[in-house]
BADRENSE-998111 format. One record per residue (C-alpha): residue in three letters; z, y, x. Coordinates in pm, 1 decimal, always signed. Layout:
site r = ALA, z = Z, y = Y, x = X;
...
//
This chain:
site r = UNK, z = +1240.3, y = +6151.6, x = +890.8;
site r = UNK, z = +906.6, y = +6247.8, x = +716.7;
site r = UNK, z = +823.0, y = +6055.7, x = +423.0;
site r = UNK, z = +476.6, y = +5913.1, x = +589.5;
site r = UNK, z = +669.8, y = +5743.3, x = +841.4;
site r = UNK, z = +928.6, y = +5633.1, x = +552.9;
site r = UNK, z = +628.8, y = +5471.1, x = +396.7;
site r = UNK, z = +487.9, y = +5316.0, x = +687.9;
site r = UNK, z = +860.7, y = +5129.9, x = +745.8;
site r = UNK, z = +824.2, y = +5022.5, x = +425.0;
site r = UNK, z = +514.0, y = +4933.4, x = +423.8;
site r = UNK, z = +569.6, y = +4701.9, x = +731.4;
site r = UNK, z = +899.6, y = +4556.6, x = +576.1;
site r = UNK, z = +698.8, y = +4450.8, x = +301.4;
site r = UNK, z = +437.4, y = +4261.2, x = +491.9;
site r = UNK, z = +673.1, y = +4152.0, x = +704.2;
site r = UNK, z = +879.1, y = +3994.8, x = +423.0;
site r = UNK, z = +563.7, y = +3879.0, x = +223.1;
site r = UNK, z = +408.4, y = +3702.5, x = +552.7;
site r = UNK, z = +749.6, y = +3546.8, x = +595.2;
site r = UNK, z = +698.0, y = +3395.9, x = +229.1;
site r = UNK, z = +378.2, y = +3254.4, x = +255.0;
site r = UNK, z = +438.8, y = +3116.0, x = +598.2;
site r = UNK, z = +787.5, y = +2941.2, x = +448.5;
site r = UNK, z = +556.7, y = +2837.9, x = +134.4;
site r = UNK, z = +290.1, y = +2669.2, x = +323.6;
site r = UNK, z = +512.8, y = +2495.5, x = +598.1;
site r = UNK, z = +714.2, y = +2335.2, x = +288.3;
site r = UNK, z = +388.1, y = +2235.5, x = +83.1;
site r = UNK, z = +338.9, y = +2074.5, x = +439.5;
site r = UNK, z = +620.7, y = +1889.4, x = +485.9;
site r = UNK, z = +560.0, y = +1773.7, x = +90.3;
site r = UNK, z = +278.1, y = +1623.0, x = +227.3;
site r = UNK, z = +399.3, y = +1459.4, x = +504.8;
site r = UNK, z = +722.2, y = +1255.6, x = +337.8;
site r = UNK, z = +450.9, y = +1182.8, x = +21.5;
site r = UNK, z = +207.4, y = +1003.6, x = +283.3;
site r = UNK, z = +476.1, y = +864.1, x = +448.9;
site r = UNK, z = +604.9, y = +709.8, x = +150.2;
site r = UNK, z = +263.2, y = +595.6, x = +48.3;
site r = UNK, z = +234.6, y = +441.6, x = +392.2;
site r = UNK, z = +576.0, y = +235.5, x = +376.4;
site r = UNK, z = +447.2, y = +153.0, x = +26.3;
site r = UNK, z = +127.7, y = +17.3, x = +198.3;
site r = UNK, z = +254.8, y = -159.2, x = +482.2;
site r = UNK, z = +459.8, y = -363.5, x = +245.3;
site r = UNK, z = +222.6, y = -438.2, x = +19.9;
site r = UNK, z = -2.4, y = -582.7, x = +246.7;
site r = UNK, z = +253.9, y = -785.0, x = +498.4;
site r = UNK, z = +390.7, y = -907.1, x = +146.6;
site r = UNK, z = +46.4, y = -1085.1, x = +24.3;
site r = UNK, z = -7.7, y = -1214.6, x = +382.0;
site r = UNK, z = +374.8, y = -1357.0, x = +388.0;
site r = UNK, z = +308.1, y = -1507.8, x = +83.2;
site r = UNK, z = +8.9, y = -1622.6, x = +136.9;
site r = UNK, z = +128.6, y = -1791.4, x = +481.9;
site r = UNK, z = +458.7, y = -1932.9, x = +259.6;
site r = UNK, z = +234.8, y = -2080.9, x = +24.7;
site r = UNK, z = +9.9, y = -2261.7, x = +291.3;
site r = UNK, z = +313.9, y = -2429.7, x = +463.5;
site r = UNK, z = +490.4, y = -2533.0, x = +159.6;
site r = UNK, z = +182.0, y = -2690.0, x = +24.9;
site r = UNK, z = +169.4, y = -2861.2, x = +318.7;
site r = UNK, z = +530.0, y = -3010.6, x = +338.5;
site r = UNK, z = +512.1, y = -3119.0, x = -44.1;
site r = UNK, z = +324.4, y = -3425.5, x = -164.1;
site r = UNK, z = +146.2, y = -3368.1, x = -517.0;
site r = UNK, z = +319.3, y = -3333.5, x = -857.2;
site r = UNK, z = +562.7, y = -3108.1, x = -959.1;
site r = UNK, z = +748.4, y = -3078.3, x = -661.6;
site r = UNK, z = +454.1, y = -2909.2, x = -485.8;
site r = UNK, z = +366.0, y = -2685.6, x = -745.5;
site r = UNK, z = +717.1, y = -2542.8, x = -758.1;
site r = UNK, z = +770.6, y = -2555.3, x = -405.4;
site r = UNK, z = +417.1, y = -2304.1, x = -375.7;
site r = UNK, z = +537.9, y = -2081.6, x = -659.8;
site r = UNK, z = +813.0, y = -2035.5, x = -512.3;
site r = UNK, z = +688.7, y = -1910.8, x = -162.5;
site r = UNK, z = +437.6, y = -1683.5, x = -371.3;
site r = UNK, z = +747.7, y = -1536.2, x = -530.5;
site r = UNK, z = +1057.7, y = -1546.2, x = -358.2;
site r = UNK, z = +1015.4, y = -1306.4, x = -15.0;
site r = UNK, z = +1351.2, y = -1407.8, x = +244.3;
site r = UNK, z = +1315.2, y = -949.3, x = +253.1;
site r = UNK, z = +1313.9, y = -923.5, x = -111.0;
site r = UNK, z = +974.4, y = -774.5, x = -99.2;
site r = UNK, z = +769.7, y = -992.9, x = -335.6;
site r = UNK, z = +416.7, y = -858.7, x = -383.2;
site r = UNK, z = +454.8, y = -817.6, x = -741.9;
site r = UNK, z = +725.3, y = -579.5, x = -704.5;
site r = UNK, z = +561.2, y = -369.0, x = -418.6;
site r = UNK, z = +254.0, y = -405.1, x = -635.1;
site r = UNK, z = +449.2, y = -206.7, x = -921.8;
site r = UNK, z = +556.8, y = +27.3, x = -591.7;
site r = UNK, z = +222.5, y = +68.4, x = -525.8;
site r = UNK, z = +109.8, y = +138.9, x = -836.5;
site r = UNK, z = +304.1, y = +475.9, x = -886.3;
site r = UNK, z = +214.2, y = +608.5, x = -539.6;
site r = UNK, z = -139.2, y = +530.9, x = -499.1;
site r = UNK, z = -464.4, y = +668.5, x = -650.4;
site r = UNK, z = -602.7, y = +485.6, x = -947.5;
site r = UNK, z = -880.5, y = +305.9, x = -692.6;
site r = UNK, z = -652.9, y = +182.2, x = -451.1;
site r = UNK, z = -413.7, y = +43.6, x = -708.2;
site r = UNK, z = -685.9, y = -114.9, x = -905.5;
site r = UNK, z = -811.8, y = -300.8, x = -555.8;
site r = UNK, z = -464.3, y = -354.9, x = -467.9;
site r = UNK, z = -415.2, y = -540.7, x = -823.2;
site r = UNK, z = -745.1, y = -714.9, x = -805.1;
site r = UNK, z = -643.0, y = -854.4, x = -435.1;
site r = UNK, z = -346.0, y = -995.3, x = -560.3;
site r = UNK, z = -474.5, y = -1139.0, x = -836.1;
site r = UNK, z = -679.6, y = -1344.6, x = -612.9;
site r = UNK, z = -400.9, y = -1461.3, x = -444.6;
site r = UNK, z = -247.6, y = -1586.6, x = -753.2;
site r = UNK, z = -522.6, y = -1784.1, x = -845.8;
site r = UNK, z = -554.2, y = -1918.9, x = -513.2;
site r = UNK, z = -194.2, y = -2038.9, x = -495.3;
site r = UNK, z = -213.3, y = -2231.6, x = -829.2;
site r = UNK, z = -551.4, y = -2409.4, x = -652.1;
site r = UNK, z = -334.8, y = -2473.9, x = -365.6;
site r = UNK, z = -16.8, y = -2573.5, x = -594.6;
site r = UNK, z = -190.3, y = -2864.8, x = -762.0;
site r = UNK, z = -530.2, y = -2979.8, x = -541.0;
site r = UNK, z = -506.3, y = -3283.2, x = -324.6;
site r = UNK, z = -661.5, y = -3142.5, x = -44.3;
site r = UNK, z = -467.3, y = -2836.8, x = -2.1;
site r = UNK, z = -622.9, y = -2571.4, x = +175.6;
site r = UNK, z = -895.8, y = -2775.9, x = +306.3;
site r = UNK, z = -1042.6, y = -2796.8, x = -33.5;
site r = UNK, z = -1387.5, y = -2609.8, x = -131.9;
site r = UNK, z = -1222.0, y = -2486.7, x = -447.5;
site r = UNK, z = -924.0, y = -2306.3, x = -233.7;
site r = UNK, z = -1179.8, y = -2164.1, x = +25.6;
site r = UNK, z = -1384.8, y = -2076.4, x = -249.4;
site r = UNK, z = -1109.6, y = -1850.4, x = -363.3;
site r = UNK, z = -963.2, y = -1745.4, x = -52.5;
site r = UNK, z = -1279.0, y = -1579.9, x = +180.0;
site r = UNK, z = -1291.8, y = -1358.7, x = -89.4;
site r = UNK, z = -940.9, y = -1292.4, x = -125.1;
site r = UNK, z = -931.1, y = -1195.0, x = +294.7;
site r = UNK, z = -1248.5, y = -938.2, x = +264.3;
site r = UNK, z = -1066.5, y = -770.4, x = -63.2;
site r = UNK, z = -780.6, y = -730.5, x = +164.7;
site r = UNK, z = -1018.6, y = -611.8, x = +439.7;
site r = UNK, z = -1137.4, y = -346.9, x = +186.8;
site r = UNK, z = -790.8, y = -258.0, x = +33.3;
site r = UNK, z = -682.3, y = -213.2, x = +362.7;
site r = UNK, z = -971.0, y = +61.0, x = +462.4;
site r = UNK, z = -947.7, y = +218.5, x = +99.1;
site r = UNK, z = -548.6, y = +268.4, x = +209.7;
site r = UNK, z = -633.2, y = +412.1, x = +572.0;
site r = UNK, z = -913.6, y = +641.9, x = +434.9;
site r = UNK, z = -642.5, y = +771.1, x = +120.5;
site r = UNK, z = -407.3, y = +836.4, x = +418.3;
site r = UNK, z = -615.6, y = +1076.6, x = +639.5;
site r = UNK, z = -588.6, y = +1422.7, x = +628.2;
site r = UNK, z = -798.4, y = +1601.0, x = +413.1;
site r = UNK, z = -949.7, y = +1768.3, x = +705.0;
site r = UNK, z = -987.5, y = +1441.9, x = +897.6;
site r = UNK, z = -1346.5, y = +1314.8, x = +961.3;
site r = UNK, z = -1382.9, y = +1027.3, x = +780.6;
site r = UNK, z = -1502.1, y = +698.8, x = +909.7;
site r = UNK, z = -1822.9, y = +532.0, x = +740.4;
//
């Protein structure tokens, strides 16, 4: 063998190997990407099916319960205690580890509103149907509207067109 065509071999085997490499390091940065946004997803999903739960928990148990301190435990405890062990505090605390800094400040912001509407609803006489509660809760449906697009819009692909 003639040690141009030694060096060619080599040469290939060398790209060859090095191609090999960066395909293997790009397919596992990848599939990094894919179980992170999957997490964040799952993270997501709870978060928001655990402020609507509670918010729907909240509404019926204010509902059932006559004023005084029955009531107001009875609505503090379906903000708090999720039958899946999901509370929205804790997913909150989820949440806050795997999301950007914007989402987790909306996130925070939307369940704060909840909060305050569920000690309105915990202690008014007319329950949902008062001016106070609806005066807190429109808002606390279109910051959920928004959280909810700022969580779609961190879960597209970078490449992904994204929606106005």
């Amino acid at each position: 063998m003639e040690w141009g065509t030694l060096a060619v071999v080599a040469l290939g085997a060398v790209l060859g190997v090095g191609a090999t490499l960066i395909t293997d390091a790009l397919r596992s940065r990848r599939e990094q990407q894919r179980q992170w946004t999957a997490a964040k997803r799952a993270v997501y999903v709870r978060f928001l099916a655990s402020l609507a739960q509670a918010h729907s928990r909240m509404t019926v148990a204010a509902f059932r319960e006559q004023l005084g301190p029955g009531r107001q435990q009875a609505v503090h405890d379906a903000f708090l205690s999720d039958p899946q062990h999901s509370d929205a505090k804790s997913v909150l605390r989820e949440l806050a580890l795997a999301a950007p800094d914007h989402v987790y400040r909306a996130a925070n912001a939307a369940y704060e509103q909840l909060r305050s509407a569920r000690d309105v609803l915990a202690v008014d006489p007319a329950g949902a149907a008062s001016a106070e509660y609806q005066r807190l809760i429109r808002p606390f449906f279109a910051d959920l509207e928004d959280l909810q697009r700022l969580m779609r819009d961190d879960l597209l692909p970078p490449t992904s067109d994204r929606r106005p």
